[in-house]
Phi, psi and omega in degrees: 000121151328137163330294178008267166345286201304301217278335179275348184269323183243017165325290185312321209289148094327273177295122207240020178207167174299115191177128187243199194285288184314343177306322226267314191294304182319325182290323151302300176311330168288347190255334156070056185270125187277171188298135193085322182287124204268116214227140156244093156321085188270128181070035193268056152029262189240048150055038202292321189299307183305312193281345174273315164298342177279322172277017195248282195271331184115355210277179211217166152154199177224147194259171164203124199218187183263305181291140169305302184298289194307321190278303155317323196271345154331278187332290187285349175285314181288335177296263180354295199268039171052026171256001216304320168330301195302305186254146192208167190209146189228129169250113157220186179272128179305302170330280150240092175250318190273345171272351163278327209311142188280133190301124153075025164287352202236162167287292179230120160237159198237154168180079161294167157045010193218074157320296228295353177272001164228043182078354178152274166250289187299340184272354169284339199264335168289343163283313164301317191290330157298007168245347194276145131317160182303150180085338192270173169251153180255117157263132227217119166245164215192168182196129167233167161288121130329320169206155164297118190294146170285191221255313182305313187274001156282324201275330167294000166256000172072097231190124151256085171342010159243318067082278227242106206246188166269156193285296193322317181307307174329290231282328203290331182294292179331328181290305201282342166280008192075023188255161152264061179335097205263316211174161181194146193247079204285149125314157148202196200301342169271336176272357178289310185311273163350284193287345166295278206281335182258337170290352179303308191266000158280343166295306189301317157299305191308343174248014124318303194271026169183057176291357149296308195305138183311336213250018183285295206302007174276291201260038166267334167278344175278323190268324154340272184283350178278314156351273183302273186341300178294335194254005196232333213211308195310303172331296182288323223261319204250129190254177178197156178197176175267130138243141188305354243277174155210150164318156159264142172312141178292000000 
Protein backbone atom coordinates (compact mmCIF):
# COMPACT_ATOMS: atom_id res chain seq x y z
CA UNK A 1 0.00 0.00 0.00
CA UNK A 2 1.38 3.58 -0.69
CA UNK A 3 2.11 6.36 1.95
CA UNK A 4 -0.84 7.76 0.79
CA UNK A 5 -2.84 5.11 1.27
CA UNK A 6 -1.62 4.72 5.05
CA UNK A 7 -2.15 8.52 5.66
CA UNK A 8 -5.88 8.83 4.35
CA UNK A 9 -6.83 5.25 5.81
CA UNK A 10 -5.42 6.43 9.45
CA UNK A 11 -6.22 10.01 9.27
CA UNK A 12 -8.65 9.09 12.34
CA UNK A 13 -5.85 6.82 14.24
CA UNK A 14 -3.38 7.82 17.13
CA UNK A 15 -2.03 4.51 17.09
CA UNK A 16 -0.65 3.74 13.57
CA UNK A 17 -0.71 -0.29 14.79
CA UNK A 18 -3.10 -3.09 16.36
CA UNK A 19 -2.63 -1.40 19.46
CA UNK A 20 -5.46 0.21 21.63
CA UNK A 21 -5.08 2.87 24.03
CA UNK A 22 -4.74 0.62 27.29
CA UNK A 23 -2.55 -1.82 24.97
CA UNK A 24 0.09 1.58 24.88
CA UNK A 25 -0.34 2.19 28.52
CA UNK A 26 0.28 -1.05 29.74
CA UNK A 27 3.58 -0.91 27.61
CA UNK A 28 4.19 2.05 29.93
CA UNK A 29 3.75 0.58 32.79
CA UNK A 30 6.03 -2.13 32.09
CA UNK A 31 9.06 -0.42 30.95
CA UNK A 32 8.49 2.18 34.29
CA UNK A 33 10.40 4.67 32.01
CA UNK A 34 11.34 7.63 34.49
CA UNK A 35 11.69 11.57 34.27
CA UNK A 36 14.37 12.43 31.72
CA UNK A 37 14.76 9.07 29.84
CA UNK A 38 15.64 9.34 26.86
CA UNK A 39 13.78 7.71 24.03
CA UNK A 40 14.38 7.42 20.12
CA UNK A 41 11.19 6.56 18.08
CA UNK A 42 12.04 5.00 14.81
CA UNK A 43 9.10 4.94 12.16
CA UNK A 44 6.98 6.65 14.95
CA UNK A 45 3.87 7.41 12.86
CA UNK A 46 1.88 10.12 14.82
CA UNK A 47 4.33 10.31 17.37
CA UNK A 48 1.86 8.99 20.29
CA UNK A 49 4.01 6.77 22.16
CA UNK A 50 6.53 9.35 22.68
CA UNK A 51 4.07 12.33 23.39
CA UNK A 52 1.87 10.25 25.80
CA UNK A 53 5.22 8.99 27.80
CA UNK A 54 6.38 12.33 28.02
CA UNK A 55 3.29 13.58 29.64
CA UNK A 56 2.86 10.51 31.53
CA UNK A 57 6.23 9.95 32.85
CA UNK A 58 8.47 12.93 32.12
CA UNK A 59 10.68 11.06 29.28
CA UNK A 60 12.35 13.48 26.23
CA UNK A 61 13.42 12.18 22.69
CA UNK A 62 12.63 12.22 19.03
CA UNK A 63 10.06 10.49 16.42
CA UNK A 64 11.50 10.13 13.48
CA UNK A 65 8.93 9.27 10.15
CA UNK A 66 8.81 9.43 5.98
CA UNK A 67 5.54 11.23 6.45
CA UNK A 68 4.85 14.65 6.12
CA UNK A 69 1.05 13.98 7.36
CA UNK A 70 1.77 11.86 10.30
CA UNK A 71 4.80 14.14 11.66
CA UNK A 72 2.13 17.25 11.66
CA UNK A 73 -0.52 15.42 13.52
CA UNK A 74 3.12 14.46 15.74
CA UNK A 75 3.39 17.83 16.30
CA UNK A 76 0.24 18.88 16.98
CA UNK A 77 -0.64 15.89 19.66
CA UNK A 78 2.73 16.89 21.39
CA UNK A 79 1.71 20.34 21.43
CA UNK A 80 -2.02 19.74 22.71
CA UNK A 81 -0.55 17.53 25.59
CA UNK A 82 2.20 20.25 26.66
CA UNK A 83 5.55 18.25 25.96
CA UNK A 84 6.46 19.96 22.82
CA UNK A 85 9.53 21.12 25.12
CA UNK A 86 10.54 17.34 25.70
CA UNK A 87 9.59 16.11 22.35
CA UNK A 88 10.99 16.76 18.83
CA UNK A 89 10.02 14.78 15.19
CA UNK A 90 12.46 14.81 12.47
CA UNK A 91 11.34 13.69 8.55
CA UNK A 92 13.94 11.03 7.31
CA UNK A 93 14.58 7.65 6.22
CA UNK A 94 14.45 5.70 9.96
CA UNK A 95 17.49 3.66 8.64
CA UNK A 96 19.42 6.10 7.85
CA UNK A 97 18.35 8.65 10.68
CA UNK A 98 19.94 5.79 13.21
CA UNK A 99 22.71 5.31 11.34
CA UNK A 100 23.79 8.89 11.38
CA UNK A 101 22.50 8.96 15.08
CA UNK A 102 24.96 9.53 18.26
CA UNK A 103 25.95 6.06 19.41
CA UNK A 104 24.92 4.86 23.04
CA UNK A 105 22.61 7.86 23.60
CA UNK A 106 18.76 6.35 24.34
CA UNK A 107 17.53 4.86 27.13
CA UNK A 108 14.73 3.29 24.70
CA UNK A 109 14.88 3.06 21.35
CA UNK A 110 11.44 1.95 19.69
CA UNK A 111 10.64 0.85 16.12
CA UNK A 112 6.67 -0.71 16.40
CA UNK A 113 5.53 -2.08 13.71
CA UNK A 114 7.90 -1.09 10.83
CA UNK A 115 11.13 -4.24 10.56
CA UNK A 116 11.02 -3.31 7.16
CA UNK A 117 13.57 -0.42 7.69
CA UNK A 118 16.22 -2.93 8.37
CA UNK A 119 15.15 -5.25 6.00
CA UNK A 120 13.47 -7.21 8.29
CA UNK A 121 13.55 -8.41 12.32
CA UNK A 122 17.16 -8.96 12.69
CA UNK A 123 18.87 -6.27 10.54
CA UNK A 124 16.18 -3.70 12.70
CA UNK A 125 17.70 -4.98 15.74
CA UNK A 126 21.37 -4.46 14.43
CA UNK A 127 20.31 -0.82 13.68
CA UNK A 128 19.05 -0.11 17.18
CA UNK A 129 21.33 -1.84 19.15
CA UNK A 130 24.44 0.37 18.65
CA UNK A 131 22.24 3.97 20.11
CA UNK A 132 21.28 2.37 23.40
CA UNK A 133 22.91 3.01 26.54
CA UNK A 134 24.15 0.35 28.75
CA UNK A 135 21.21 -1.10 30.21
CA UNK A 136 19.05 0.26 27.89
CA UNK A 137 15.87 -1.19 26.08
CA UNK A 138 14.59 -1.98 22.81
CA UNK A 139 11.14 -2.14 21.85
CA UNK A 140 10.03 -4.15 18.49
CA UNK A 141 6.88 -4.31 17.16
CA UNK A 142 6.65 -7.75 14.82
CA UNK A 143 3.82 -9.96 13.22
CA UNK A 144 3.46 -13.29 13.57
CA UNK A 145 1.55 -16.16 12.49
CA UNK A 146 -0.84 -17.61 14.89
CA UNK A 147 -1.25 -20.66 12.94
CA UNK A 148 0.44 -21.80 9.91
CA UNK A 149 -1.41 -20.12 7.13
CA UNK A 150 -2.69 -21.96 3.78
CA UNK A 151 -1.24 -20.67 0.78
CA UNK A 152 -4.55 -18.30 0.10
CA UNK A 153 -4.38 -16.37 3.41
CA UNK A 154 -0.66 -15.62 3.08
CA UNK A 155 -1.21 -14.54 -0.31
CA UNK A 156 -3.85 -12.25 0.81
CA UNK A 157 -2.33 -10.90 3.58
CA UNK A 158 0.64 -10.05 1.45
CA UNK A 159 2.48 -12.56 3.88
CA UNK A 160 5.75 -14.30 3.20
CA UNK A 161 5.19 -17.51 5.43
CA UNK A 162 8.67 -18.01 5.90
CA UNK A 163 9.34 -14.40 5.94
CA UNK A 164 6.53 -13.84 8.93
CA UNK A 165 7.31 -16.77 11.57
CA UNK A 166 5.41 -18.13 15.07
CA UNK A 167 5.64 -15.90 18.26
CA UNK A 168 8.06 -18.87 19.71
CA UNK A 169 9.84 -18.40 16.44
CA UNK A 170 9.79 -14.68 16.85
CA UNK A 171 11.40 -15.11 20.44
CA UNK A 172 13.90 -17.75 19.23
CA UNK A 173 15.22 -14.87 16.19
CA UNK A 174 15.40 -12.36 19.19
CA UNK A 175 17.50 -14.95 21.41
CA UNK A 176 19.87 -15.57 18.12
CA UNK A 177 20.07 -11.69 17.62
CA UNK A 178 21.52 -11.06 20.92
CA UNK A 179 18.48 -10.01 22.86
CA UNK A 180 17.03 -10.95 25.95
CA UNK A 181 13.28 -11.27 25.64
CA UNK A 182 12.29 -9.16 28.74
CA UNK A 183 8.41 -8.85 28.59
CA UNK A 184 5.56 -8.26 25.80
CA UNK A 185 2.44 -6.73 24.84
CA UNK A 186 0.15 -8.82 22.40
CA UNK A 187 -2.72 -7.63 19.80
CA UNK A 188 -5.72 -9.32 19.78
CA UNK A 189 -8.73 -9.69 17.96
CA UNK A 190 -10.21 -6.74 19.15
CA UNK A 191 -7.66 -4.26 19.00
CA UNK A 192 -6.95 -5.75 15.12
CA UNK A 193 -10.23 -4.80 14.98
CA UNK A 194 -10.00 -1.18 16.25
CA UNK A 195 -7.06 -0.64 13.76
CA UNK A 196 -8.41 -2.61 10.64
CA UNK A 197 -12.02 -2.40 10.83
CA UNK A 198 -12.02 1.29 11.58
CA UNK A 199 -10.39 2.67 8.61
CA UNK A 200 -12.94 1.21 6.89
CA UNK A 201 -15.31 4.14 7.06
CA UNK A 202 -12.79 6.69 6.80
CA UNK A 203 -12.01 5.25 3.45
CA UNK A 204 -15.10 4.95 2.78
CA UNK A 205 -15.77 9.00 3.54
CA UNK A 206 -12.89 9.82 1.81
CA UNK A 207 -14.24 8.28 -1.24
CA UNK A 208 -17.63 10.12 -1.06
CA UNK A 209 -15.82 13.24 -0.64
CA UNK A 210 -13.41 12.71 -3.44
CA UNK A 211 -14.78 10.83 -6.14
CA UNK A 212 -12.18 12.44 -8.98
CA UNK A 213 -9.34 11.82 -7.42
CA UNK A 214 -6.78 9.54 -9.38
CA UNK A 215 -5.88 7.42 -6.23
CA UNK A 216 -9.83 6.80 -5.84
CA UNK A 217 -10.26 3.51 -7.72
CA UNK A 218 -6.65 2.02 -6.08
CA UNK A 219 -8.23 2.49 -2.71
CA UNK A 220 -11.61 1.54 -3.16
CA UNK A 221 -9.64 -1.61 -4.29
CA UNK A 222 -7.51 -1.38 -1.15
CA UNK A 223 -10.80 -1.18 0.89
CA UNK A 224 -12.60 -3.86 -1.11
CA UNK A 225 -9.80 -6.70 -0.80
CA UNK A 226 -8.42 -5.33 2.80
CA UNK A 227 -11.90 -6.13 3.87
CA UNK A 228 -12.10 -9.63 2.95
CA UNK A 229 -8.37 -10.48 3.66
CA UNK A 230 -8.90 -9.27 7.84
CA UNK A 231 -12.23 -10.93 7.91
CA UNK A 232 -11.72 -13.89 6.00
CA UNK A 233 -7.52 -14.72 6.98
CA UNK A 234 -6.53 -12.05 9.82
CA UNK A 235 -8.52 -12.50 12.37
CA UNK A 236 -7.27 -16.25 12.51
CA UNK A 237 -3.87 -16.63 11.01
CA UNK A 238 -2.09 -12.96 12.01
CA UNK A 239 -0.89 -12.01 15.46
CA UNK A 240 1.08 -8.65 16.22
CA UNK A 241 2.86 -7.73 19.21
CA UNK A 242 5.21 -5.20 21.69
CA UNK A 243 8.48 -6.66 22.37
CA UNK A 244 10.88 -6.05 25.57
CA UNK A 245 14.26 -6.72 24.52
CA UNK A 246 17.69 -5.87 26.29
CA UNK A 247 21.44 -6.87 24.89
CA UNK A 248 22.34 -10.51 26.38
CA UNK A 249 25.25 -10.51 28.34
CA UNK A 250 28.25 -11.75 26.41
Amino acid sequence: MSLRFHEIAESRHRILNPFTDDKLDTLGEICRPGAGTRVLDLACGKGELLARWSARYGVQGTGVDISDVFLDAAAARAAELGVSDRVGFARADAAEYAEGAEKGAYDVVSCMGATWIGGGLAGTLDLMRPLLREGGLILVGEVFWNAVPTPEAAEALHADPEACPSLADTAEAMEAAGYDLLDMVLANADSWDRYVASQWWTVSDWLRDNPGDPDAPGLREFLRKGRRAHLEFGRRYLGWGVFVLRPSLP
